[in-house]
PASEBA-1860 file (N, C-alpha, C; in nm, 3 decimals):
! residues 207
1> XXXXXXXX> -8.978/12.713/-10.274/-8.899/12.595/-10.308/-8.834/12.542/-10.182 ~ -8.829/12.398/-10.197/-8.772/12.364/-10.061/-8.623/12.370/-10.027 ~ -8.561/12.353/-9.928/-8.366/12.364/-9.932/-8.350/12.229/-9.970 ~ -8.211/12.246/-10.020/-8.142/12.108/-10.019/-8.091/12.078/-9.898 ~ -8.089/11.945/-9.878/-8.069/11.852/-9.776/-8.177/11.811/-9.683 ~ -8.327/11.853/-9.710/-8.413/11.787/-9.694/-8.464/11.639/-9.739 ~ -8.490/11.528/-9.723/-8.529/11.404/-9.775/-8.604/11.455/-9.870 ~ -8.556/11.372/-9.986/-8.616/11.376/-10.090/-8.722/11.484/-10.135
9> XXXXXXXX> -8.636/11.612/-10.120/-8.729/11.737/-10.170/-8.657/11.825/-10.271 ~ -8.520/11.791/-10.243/-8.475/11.867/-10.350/-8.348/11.769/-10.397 ~ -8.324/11.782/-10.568/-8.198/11.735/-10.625/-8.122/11.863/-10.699 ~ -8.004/11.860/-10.688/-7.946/11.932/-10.772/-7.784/11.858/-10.873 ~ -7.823/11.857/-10.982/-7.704/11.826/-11.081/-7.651/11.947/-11.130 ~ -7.500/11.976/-11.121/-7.394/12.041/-11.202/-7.305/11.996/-11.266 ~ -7.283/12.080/-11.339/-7.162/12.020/-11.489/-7.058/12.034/-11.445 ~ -6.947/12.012/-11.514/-6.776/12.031/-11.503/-6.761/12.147/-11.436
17> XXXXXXXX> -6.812/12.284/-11.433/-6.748/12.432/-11.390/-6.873/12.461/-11.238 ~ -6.956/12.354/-11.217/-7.025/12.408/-11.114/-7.152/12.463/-11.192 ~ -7.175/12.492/-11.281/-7.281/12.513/-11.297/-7.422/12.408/-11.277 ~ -7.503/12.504/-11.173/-7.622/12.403/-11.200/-7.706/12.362/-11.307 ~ -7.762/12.229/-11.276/-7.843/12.221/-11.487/-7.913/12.160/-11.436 ~ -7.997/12.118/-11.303/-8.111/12.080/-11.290/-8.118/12.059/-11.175 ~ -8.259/12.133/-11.099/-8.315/12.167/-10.975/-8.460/12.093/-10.945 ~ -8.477/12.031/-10.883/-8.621/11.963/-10.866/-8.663/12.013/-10.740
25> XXXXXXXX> -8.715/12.033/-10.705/-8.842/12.041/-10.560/-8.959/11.968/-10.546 ~ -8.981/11.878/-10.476/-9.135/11.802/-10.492/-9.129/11.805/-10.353 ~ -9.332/11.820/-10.317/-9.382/11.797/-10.254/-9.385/11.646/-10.139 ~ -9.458/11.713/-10.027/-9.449/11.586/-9.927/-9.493/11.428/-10.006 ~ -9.576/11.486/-10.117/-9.616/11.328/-10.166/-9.480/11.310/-10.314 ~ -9.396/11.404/-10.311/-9.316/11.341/-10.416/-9.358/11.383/-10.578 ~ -9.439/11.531/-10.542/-9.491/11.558/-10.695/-9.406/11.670/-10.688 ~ -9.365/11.693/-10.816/-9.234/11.760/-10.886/-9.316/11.899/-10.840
33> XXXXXXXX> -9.265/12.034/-10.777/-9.346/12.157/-10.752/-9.260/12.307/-10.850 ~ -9.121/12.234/-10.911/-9.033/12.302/-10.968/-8.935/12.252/-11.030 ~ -8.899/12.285/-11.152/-8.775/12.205/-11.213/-8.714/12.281/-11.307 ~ -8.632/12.267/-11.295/-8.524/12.438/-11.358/-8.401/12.341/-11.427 ~ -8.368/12.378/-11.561/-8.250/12.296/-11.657/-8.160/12.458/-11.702 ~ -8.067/12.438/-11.675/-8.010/12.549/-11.723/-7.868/12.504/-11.812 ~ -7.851/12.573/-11.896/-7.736/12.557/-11.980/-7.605/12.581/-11.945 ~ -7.518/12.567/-12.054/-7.357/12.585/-11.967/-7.304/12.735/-11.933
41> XXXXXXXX> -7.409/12.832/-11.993/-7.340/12.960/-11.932/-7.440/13.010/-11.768 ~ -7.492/12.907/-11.743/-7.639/12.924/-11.612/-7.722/12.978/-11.679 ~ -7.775/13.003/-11.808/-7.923/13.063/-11.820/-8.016/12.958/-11.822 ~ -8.132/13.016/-11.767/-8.237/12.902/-11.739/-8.357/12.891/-11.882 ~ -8.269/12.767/-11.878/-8.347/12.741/-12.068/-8.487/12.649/-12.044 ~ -8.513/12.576/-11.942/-8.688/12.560/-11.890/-8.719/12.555/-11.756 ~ -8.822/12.616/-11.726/-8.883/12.618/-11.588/-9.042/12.600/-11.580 ~ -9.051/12.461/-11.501/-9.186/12.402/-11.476/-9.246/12.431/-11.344
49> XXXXXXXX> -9.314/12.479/-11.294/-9.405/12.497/-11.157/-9.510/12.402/-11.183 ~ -9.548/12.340/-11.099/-9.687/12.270/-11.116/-9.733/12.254/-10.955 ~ -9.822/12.247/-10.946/-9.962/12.240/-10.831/-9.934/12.081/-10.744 ~ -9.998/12.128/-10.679/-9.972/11.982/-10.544/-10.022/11.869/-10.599 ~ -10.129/11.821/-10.736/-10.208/11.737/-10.809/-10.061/11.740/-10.932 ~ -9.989/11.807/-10.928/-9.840/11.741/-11.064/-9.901/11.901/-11.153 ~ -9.998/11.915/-11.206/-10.046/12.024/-11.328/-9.938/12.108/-11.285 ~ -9.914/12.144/-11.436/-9.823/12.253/-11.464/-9.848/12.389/-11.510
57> XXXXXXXX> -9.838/12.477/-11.391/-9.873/12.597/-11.399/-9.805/12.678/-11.497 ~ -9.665/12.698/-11.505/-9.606/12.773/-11.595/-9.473/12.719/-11.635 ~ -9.474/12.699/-11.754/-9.390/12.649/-11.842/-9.280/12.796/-11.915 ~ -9.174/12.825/-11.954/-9.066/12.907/-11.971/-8.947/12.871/-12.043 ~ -8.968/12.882/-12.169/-8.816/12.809/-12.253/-8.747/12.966/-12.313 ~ -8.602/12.966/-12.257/-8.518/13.090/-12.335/-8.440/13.005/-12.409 ~ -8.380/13.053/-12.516/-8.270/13.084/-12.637/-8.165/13.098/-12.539 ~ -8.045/13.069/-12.587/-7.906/13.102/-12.552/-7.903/13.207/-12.527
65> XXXXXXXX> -7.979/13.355/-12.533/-7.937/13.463/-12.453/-8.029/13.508/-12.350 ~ -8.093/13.381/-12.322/-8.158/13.427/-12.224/-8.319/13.478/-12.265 ~ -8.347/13.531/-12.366/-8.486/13.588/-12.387/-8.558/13.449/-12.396 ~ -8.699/13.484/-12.368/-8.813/13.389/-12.347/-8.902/13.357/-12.447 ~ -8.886/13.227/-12.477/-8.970/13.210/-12.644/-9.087/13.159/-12.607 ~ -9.122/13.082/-12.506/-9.235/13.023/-12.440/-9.282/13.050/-12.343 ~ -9.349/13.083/-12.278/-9.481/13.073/-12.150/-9.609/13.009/-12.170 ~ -9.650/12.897/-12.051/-9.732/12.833/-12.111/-9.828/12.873/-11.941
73> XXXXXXXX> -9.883/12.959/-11.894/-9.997/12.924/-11.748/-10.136/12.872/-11.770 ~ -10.136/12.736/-11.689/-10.262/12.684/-11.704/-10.308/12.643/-11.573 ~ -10.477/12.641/-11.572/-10.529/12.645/-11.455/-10.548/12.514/-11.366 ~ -10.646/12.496/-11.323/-10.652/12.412/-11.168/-10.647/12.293/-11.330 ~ -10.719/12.287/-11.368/-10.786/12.158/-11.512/-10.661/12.143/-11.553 ~ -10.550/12.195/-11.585/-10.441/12.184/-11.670/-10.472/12.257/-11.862 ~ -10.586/12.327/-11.812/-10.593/12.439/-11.941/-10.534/12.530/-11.990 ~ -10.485/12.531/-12.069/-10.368/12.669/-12.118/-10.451/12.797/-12.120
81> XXXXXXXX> -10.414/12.874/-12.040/-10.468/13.021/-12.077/-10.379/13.159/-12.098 ~ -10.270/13.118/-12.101/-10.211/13.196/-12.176/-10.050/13.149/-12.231 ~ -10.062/13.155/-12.397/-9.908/13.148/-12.455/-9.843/13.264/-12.484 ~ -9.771/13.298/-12.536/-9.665/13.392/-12.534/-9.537/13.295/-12.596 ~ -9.541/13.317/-12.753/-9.408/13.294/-12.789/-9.314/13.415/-12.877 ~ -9.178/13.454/-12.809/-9.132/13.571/-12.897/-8.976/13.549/-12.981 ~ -8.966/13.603/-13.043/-8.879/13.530/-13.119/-8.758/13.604/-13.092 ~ -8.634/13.592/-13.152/-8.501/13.610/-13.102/-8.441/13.710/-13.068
89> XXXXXXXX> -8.544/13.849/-13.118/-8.454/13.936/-13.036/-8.612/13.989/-12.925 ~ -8.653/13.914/-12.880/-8.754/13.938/-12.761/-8.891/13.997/-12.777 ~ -8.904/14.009/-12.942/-9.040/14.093/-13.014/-9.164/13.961/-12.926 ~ -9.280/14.010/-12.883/-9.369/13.896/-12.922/-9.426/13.863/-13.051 ~ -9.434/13.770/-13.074/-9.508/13.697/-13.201/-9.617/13.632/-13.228 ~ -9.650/13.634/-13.085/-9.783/13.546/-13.092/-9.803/13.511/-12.930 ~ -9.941/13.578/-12.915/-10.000/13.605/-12.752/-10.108/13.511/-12.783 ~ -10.172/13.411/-12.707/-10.284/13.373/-12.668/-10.310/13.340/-12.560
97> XXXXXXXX> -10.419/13.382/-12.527/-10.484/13.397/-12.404/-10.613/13.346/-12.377 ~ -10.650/13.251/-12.336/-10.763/13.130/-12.348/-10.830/13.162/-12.213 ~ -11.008/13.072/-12.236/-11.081/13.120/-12.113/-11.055/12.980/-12.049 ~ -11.163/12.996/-11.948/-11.121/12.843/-11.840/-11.155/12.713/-11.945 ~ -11.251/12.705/-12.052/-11.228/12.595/-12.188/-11.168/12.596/-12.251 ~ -11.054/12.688/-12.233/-10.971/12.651/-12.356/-10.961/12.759/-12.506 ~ -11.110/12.803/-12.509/-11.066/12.893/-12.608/-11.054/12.981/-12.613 ~ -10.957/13.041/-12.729/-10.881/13.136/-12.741/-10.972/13.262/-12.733
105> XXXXXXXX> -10.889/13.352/-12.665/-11.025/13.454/-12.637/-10.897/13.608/-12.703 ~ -10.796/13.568/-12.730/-10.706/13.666/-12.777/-10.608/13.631/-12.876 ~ -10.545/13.675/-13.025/-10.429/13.612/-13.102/-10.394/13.717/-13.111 ~ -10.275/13.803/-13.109/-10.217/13.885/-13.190/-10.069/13.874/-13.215 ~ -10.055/13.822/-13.357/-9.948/13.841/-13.441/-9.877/13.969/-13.448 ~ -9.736/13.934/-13.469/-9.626/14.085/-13.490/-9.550/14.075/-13.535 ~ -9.524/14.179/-13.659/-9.396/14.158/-13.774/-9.207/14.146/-13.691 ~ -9.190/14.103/-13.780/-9.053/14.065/-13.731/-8.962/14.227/-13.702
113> XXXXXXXX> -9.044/14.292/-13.762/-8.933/14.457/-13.747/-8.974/14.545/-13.582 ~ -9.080/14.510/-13.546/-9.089/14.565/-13.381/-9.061/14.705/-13.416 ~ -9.131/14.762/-13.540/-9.178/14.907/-13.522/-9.278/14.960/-13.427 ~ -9.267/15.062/-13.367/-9.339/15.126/-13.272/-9.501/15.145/-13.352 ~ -9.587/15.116/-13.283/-9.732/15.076/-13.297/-9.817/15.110/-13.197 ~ -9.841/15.205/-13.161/-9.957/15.233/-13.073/-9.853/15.205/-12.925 ~ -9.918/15.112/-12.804/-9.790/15.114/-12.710/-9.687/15.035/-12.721 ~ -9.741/14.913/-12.851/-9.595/14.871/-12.857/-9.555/14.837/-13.031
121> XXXXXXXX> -9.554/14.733/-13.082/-9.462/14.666/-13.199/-9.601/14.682/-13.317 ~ -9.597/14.688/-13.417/-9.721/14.697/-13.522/-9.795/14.569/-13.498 ~ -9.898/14.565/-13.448/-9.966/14.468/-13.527/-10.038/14.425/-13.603 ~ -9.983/14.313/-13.667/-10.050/14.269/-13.826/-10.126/14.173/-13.800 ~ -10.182/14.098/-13.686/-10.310/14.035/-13.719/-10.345/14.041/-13.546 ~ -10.497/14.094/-13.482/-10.551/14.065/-13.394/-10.674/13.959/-13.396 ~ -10.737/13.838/-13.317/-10.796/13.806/-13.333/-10.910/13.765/-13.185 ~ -10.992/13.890/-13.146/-11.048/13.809/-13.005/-11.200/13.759/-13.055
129> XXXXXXXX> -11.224/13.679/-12.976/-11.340/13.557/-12.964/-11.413/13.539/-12.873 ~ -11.515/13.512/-12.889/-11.640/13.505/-12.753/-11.621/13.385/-12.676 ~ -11.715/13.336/-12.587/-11.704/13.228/-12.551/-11.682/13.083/-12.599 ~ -11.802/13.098/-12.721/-11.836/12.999/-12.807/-11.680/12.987/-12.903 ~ -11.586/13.057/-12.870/-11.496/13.053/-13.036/-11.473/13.132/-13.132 ~ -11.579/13.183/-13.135/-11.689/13.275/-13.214/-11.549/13.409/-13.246 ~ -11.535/13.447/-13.418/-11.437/13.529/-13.398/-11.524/13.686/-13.418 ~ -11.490/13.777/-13.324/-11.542/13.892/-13.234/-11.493/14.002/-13.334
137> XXXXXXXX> -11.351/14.013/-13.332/-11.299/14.120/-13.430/-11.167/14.052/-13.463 ~ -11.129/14.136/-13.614/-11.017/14.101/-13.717/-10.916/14.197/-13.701 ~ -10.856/14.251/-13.671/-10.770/14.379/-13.732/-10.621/14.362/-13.773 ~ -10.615/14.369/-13.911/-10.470/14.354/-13.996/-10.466/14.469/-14.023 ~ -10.357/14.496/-13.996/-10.264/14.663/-14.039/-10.167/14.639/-14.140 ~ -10.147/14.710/-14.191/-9.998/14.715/-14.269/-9.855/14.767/-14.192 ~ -9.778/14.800/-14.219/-9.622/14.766/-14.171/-9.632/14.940/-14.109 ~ -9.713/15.044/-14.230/-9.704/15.162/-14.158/-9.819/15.195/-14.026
145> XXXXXXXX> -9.868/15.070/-14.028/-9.950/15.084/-13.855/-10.110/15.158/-13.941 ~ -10.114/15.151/-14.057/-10.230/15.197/-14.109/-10.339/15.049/-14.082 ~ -10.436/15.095/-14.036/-10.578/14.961/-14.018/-10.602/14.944/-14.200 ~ -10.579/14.823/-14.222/-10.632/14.780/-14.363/-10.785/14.669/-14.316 ~ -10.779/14.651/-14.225/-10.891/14.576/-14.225/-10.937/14.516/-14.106 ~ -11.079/14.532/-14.084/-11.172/14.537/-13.967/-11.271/14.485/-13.994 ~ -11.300/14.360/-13.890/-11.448/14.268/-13.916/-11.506/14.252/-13.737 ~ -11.570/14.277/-13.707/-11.668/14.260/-13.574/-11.791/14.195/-13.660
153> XXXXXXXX> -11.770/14.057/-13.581/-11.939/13.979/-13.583/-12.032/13.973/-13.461 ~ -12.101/13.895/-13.509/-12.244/13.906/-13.313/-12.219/13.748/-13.309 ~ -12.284/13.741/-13.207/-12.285/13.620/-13.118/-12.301/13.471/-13.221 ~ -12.324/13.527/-13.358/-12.351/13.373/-13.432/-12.236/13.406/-13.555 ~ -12.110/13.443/-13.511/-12.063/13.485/-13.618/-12.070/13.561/-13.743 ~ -12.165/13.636/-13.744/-12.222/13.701/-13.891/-12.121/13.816/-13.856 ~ -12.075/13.853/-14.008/-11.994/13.984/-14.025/-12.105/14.065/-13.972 ~ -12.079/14.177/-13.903/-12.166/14.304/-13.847/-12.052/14.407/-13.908
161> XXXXXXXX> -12.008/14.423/-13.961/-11.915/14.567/-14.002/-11.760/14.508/-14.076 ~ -11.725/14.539/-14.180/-11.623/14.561/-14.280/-11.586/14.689/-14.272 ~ -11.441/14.710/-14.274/-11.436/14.842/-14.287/-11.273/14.817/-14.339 ~ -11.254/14.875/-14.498/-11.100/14.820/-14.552/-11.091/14.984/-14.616 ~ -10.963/14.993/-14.557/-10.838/15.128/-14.569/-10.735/15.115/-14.689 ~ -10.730/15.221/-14.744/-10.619/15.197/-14.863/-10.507/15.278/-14.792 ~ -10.422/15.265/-14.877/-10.268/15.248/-14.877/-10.260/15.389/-14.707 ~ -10.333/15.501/-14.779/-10.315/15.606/-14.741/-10.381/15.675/-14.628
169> XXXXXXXX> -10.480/15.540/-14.556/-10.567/15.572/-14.431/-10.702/15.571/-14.516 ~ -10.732/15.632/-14.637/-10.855/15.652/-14.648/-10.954/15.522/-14.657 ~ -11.059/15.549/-14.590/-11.169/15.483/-14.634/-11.227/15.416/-14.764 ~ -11.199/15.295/-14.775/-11.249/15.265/-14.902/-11.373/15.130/-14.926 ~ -11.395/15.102/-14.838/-11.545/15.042/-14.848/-11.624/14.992/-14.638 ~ -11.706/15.006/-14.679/-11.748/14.981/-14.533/-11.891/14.883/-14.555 ~ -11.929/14.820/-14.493/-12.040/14.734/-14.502/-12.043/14.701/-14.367 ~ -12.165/14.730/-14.361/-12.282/14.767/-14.242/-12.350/14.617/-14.269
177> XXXXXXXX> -12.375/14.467/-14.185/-12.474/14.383/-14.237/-12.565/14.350/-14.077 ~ -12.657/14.282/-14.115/-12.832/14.268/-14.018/-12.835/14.137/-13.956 ~ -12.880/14.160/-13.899/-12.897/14.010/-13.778/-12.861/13.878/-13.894 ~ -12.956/13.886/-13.980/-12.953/13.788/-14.106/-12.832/13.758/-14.186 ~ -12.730/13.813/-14.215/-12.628/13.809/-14.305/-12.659/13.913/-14.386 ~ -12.760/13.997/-14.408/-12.837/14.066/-14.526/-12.714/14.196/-14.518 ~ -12.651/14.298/-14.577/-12.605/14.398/-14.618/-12.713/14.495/-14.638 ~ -12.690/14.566/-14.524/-12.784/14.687/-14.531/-12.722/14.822/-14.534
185> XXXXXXXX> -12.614/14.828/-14.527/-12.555/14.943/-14.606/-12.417/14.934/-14.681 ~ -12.360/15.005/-14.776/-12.249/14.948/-14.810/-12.195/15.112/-14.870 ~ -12.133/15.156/-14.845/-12.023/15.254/-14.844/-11.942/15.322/-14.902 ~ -11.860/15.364/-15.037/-11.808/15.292/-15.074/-11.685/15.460/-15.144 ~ -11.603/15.529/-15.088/-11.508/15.630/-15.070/-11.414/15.628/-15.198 ~ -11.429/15.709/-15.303/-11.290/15.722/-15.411/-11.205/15.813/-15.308 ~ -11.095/15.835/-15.404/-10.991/15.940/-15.365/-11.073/16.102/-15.334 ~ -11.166/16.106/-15.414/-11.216/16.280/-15.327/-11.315/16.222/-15.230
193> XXXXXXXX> -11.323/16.081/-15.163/-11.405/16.073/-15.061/-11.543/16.070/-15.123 ~ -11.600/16.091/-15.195/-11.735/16.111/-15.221/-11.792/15.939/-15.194 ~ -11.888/15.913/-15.076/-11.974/15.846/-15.049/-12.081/15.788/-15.133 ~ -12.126/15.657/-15.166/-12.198/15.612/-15.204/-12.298/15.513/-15.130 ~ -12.436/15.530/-15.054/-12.515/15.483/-14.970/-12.596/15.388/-15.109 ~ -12.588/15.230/-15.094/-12.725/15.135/-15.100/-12.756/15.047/-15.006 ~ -12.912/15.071/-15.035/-12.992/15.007/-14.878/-12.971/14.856/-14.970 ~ -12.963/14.771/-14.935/-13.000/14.642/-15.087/-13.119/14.547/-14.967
201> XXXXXXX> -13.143/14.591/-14.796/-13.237/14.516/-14.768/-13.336/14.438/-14.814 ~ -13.424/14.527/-14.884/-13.536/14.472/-14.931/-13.470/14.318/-15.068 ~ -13.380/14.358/-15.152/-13.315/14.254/-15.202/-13.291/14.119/-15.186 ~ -13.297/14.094/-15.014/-13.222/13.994/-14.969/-13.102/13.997/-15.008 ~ -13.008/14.077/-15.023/-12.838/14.006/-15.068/-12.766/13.979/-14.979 ~ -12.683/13.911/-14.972/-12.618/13.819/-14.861/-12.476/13.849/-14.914 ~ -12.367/13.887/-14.787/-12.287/13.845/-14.821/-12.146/13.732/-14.817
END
């Protein structure tokens, strides 16, 4: 960032007590390179970086105590590739993470209670994606961090594997499906576990 008292590179406004509430820095041609708004106790409630072309690299909005509800970094194009919004007491709530087009190549949702989950908070919905969009795998848990449900497709979206958990971890149906959409195996676990294998290939059944 540049100093103040350079020509036209930096401004700074403060309120009644001295606090600063807005910082600019721009470049030799006058494009904004930083801009910082801060509130009346000094926490910095947005911060813009952007590139020598104006694009804005990373975007940053906190709440009155300071925690961070927004991050927005996007590339040379001005593409978002990664959000990050978390909610008030600093849980994340929602990660996405995009390729150089734009799409989302990561979602994962998180309950408001920020129970311990693997290395961090439970999560109740993951969603990553191929290039195309294309959604890759599903995984919703329940609140006790148990997997209730799992979908991996192939490259044209077709379910390739189901796999749904009852209350108690156990296994309770799995479906195996074929290049085609066809269900070629299907699974299917009571309470003593006992397995049930049908091929329905030859059938054609679709599901």
């Amino acid at each position: 960032m540049l100093l103040l008292g350079e020509a036209s590179d930096a401004i700074a406004a403060s309120g009644d007590g001295g606090t600063t509430r807005a910082i600019v820095a721009s470049g030799d041609d006058g494009t904004a390179h930083a801009i910082v708004a801060i509130g009346d106790g000094g926490i910095a409630r947005t911060v813009v970086a952007s590139s020598d072309d104006g694009t804005a690299r990373a975007i940053v909005a906190s709440g009155d105590d300071g925690t961070a509800h927004a991050i927005v970094a996007s590339g040379d194009d001005g593409t978002a590739h990664a959000i990050v919004a978390s909610g008030d007491d600093g849980i994340a709530c929602t990660v996405v993470a995009s390729g150089d087009d734009g799409t989302a190549r990561a979602i994962v949702a998180i309950g408001d209670d920020g129970m311990v989950f693997g290395d961090g908070v439970i999560a109740h919905a993951i969603v990553a994606s191929g290039d195309g969009g294309i959604a890759r795998a599903i995984v919703a848990s329940a609140d006790d961090g148990t997997t209730r449900t799992v979908v991996a497709s192939g490259d044209d979206g077709t379910a390739r594997a189901i796999v749904t958990n009852g209350d108690d971890g156990t296994t309770c149906a799995i479906v195996a499906i074929g290049d085609y959409g066809i269900a070629r195996a299907i699974i299917a676990s009571g309470d003593d576990a006992h397995a049930i294998v049908a091929s329905v290939a030859a059938c054609g059944f679709t599901l």
